[in-house]
N, C-alpha and C positions, 0 to 999 in steps of 0.2 A: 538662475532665478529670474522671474519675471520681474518688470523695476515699474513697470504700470497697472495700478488696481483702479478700483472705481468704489467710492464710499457706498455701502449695501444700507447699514444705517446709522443713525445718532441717538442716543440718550442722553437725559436729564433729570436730575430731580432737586429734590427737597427735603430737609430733616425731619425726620419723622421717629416715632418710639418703634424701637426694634428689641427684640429678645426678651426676656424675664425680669431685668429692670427697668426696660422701657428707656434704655439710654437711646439718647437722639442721633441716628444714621441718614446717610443719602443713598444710602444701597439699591434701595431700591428707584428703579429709575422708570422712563415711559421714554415714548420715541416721540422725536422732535425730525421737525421739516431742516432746522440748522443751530448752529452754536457761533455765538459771534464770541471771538477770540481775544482775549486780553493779553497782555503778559503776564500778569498773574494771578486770571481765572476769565471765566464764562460768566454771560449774562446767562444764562439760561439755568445751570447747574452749579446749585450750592453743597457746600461741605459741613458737616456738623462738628466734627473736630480739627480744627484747623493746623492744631500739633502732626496732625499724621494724614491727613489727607489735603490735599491743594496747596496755593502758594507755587510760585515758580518756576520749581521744580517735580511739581504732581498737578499742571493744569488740567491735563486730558489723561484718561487711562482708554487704554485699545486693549481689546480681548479676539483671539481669536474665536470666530464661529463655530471652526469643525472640532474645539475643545469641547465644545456642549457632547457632543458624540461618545466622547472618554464619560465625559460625566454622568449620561445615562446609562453606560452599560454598565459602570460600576455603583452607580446608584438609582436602579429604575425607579424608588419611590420617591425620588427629586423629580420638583416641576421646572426642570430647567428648559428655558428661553430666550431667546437673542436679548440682553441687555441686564439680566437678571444674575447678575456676577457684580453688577455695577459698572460695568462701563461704559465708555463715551462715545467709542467709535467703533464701528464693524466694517470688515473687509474682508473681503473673502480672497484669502491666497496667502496674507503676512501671519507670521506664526512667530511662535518665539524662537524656531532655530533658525529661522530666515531674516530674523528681525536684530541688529547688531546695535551695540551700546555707541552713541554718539553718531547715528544712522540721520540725517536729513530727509527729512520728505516733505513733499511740496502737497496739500490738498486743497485743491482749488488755489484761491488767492493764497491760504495762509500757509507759513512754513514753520516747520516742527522738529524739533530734535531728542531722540531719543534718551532720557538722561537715568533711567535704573527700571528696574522688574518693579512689577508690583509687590509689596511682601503680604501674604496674603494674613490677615487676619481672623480671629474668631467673630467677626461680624460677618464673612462668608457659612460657616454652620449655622449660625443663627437664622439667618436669611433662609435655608432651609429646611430646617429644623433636624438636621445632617451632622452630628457627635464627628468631630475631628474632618472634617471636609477639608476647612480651610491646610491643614498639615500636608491630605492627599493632593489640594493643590501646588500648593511647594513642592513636595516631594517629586511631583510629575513634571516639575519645572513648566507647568502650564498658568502663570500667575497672571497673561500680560505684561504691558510698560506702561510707563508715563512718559510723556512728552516734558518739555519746555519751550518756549515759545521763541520764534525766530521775528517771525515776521507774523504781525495781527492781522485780521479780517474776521469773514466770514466765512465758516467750512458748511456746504448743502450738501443732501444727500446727494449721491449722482457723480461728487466732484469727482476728478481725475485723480487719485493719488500717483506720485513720479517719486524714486527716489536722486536726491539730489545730488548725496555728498555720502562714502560711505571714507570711515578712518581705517588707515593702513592696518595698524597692528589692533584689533579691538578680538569681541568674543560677542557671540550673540547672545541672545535674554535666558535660553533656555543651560547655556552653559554656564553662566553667571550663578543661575541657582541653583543648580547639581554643586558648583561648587561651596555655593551657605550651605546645602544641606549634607551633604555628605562631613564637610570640613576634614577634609583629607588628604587636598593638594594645594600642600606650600609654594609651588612656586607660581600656579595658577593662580592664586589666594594673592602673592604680592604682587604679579602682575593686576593684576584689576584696583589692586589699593592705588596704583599709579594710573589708570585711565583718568585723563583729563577730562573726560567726557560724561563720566561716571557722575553722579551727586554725589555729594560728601559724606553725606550717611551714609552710603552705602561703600563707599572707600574708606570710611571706617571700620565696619564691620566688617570688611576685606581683611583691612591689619589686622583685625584681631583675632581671625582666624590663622593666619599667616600665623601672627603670633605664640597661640596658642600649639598649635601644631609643634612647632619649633621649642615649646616648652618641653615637649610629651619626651 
């Protein structure tokens, strides 16, 4: 795998009414020139729920581009477009099997660590008026990750991405979620409930597939 991309582009947005109750989303986003970097969020791009989107552990989400591709041929009456999954950053080459839990990458000044997949939600079908999308996203282990923040700045389009630091024993994003979604290997299951690198929610729901499994 290649360890050097170049940021393609950035999104942002703002809460706005989405779906049938008009509950307030950031889903939808617009391209921005850069994202100036916090520890525990962007000037640029705000969250509507803060229980499950942003904070720390969810600053930035990355999606890969050539997903868009899976998603139109399995859904040509989706308008899908770079950024309209909701995420933050676009690069073309990092994917979820090439992309591992506790992964470092440097983009421009700022440095970022890979800490869980995205889990994809029903504000993914909403967004396209798409009955069970978000599942097919899971399912395909095409969810993206979220970052957490190393090192603050400013990430521009253009920047260099480098990866910096990758962990001995880890699993990459798209392995992670074959194994939430299948829930069918115990010892993959407690391995990841032990990645240091993991967010804890999501090493929770490690254990308790482990667990469950182990009940059956």
């Amino acid at each position: 795998m290649s360890t050097s991309f170049s940021v393609n582009a950035l999104f942002a947005g703002k809460p706005q009414p989405l779906g049938p109750r008009g509950a307030p989303s950031s889903i939808v986003k617009s391209p921005v020139d850069a994202l100036t970097v916090h520890m525990d969020r962007t000037d640029e791009d705000q969250q509507a729920n803060k229980r499950l989107h942003g904070g720390p552990e969810k600053v930035l989400h990355q999606f890969n581009p050539t997903n868009y591709l899976t998603l139109r041929k399995h859904f040509p009456e989706g308008e899908f477009s770079l950024g309209s999954i909701g995420e933050n950053i676009s690069v073309e080459g990092m994917d979820d099997a090439t992309v591992y839990i506790g992964d470092i990458w440097k983009f421009g000044e700022v440095e970022l660590q890979v800490s869980s997949p995205r889990a994809p939600c029903s504000k993914i079908s909403q967004r396209f008026n798409i009955p069970n999308l978000d599942r097919f996203v899971g399912e395909r282990g095409i969810t993206g990750w979220y970052y957490r923040v190393i090192k603050t700045g400013t990430i521009n389009v253009g920047d260099e991405v480098t990866l910096l630091h990758r962990e001995d024993d880890t699993v990459n994003v798209h392995t992670l979620m074959q194994c939430a979604h299948t829930k069918a290997d115990r010892a993959l299951a407690q391995k990841l409930a032990k990645l240091e690198a993991l967010d804890d929610e999501w090493r929770g729901k490690c254990q308790k597939i482990a667990d469950k499994i182990a009940d059956k």
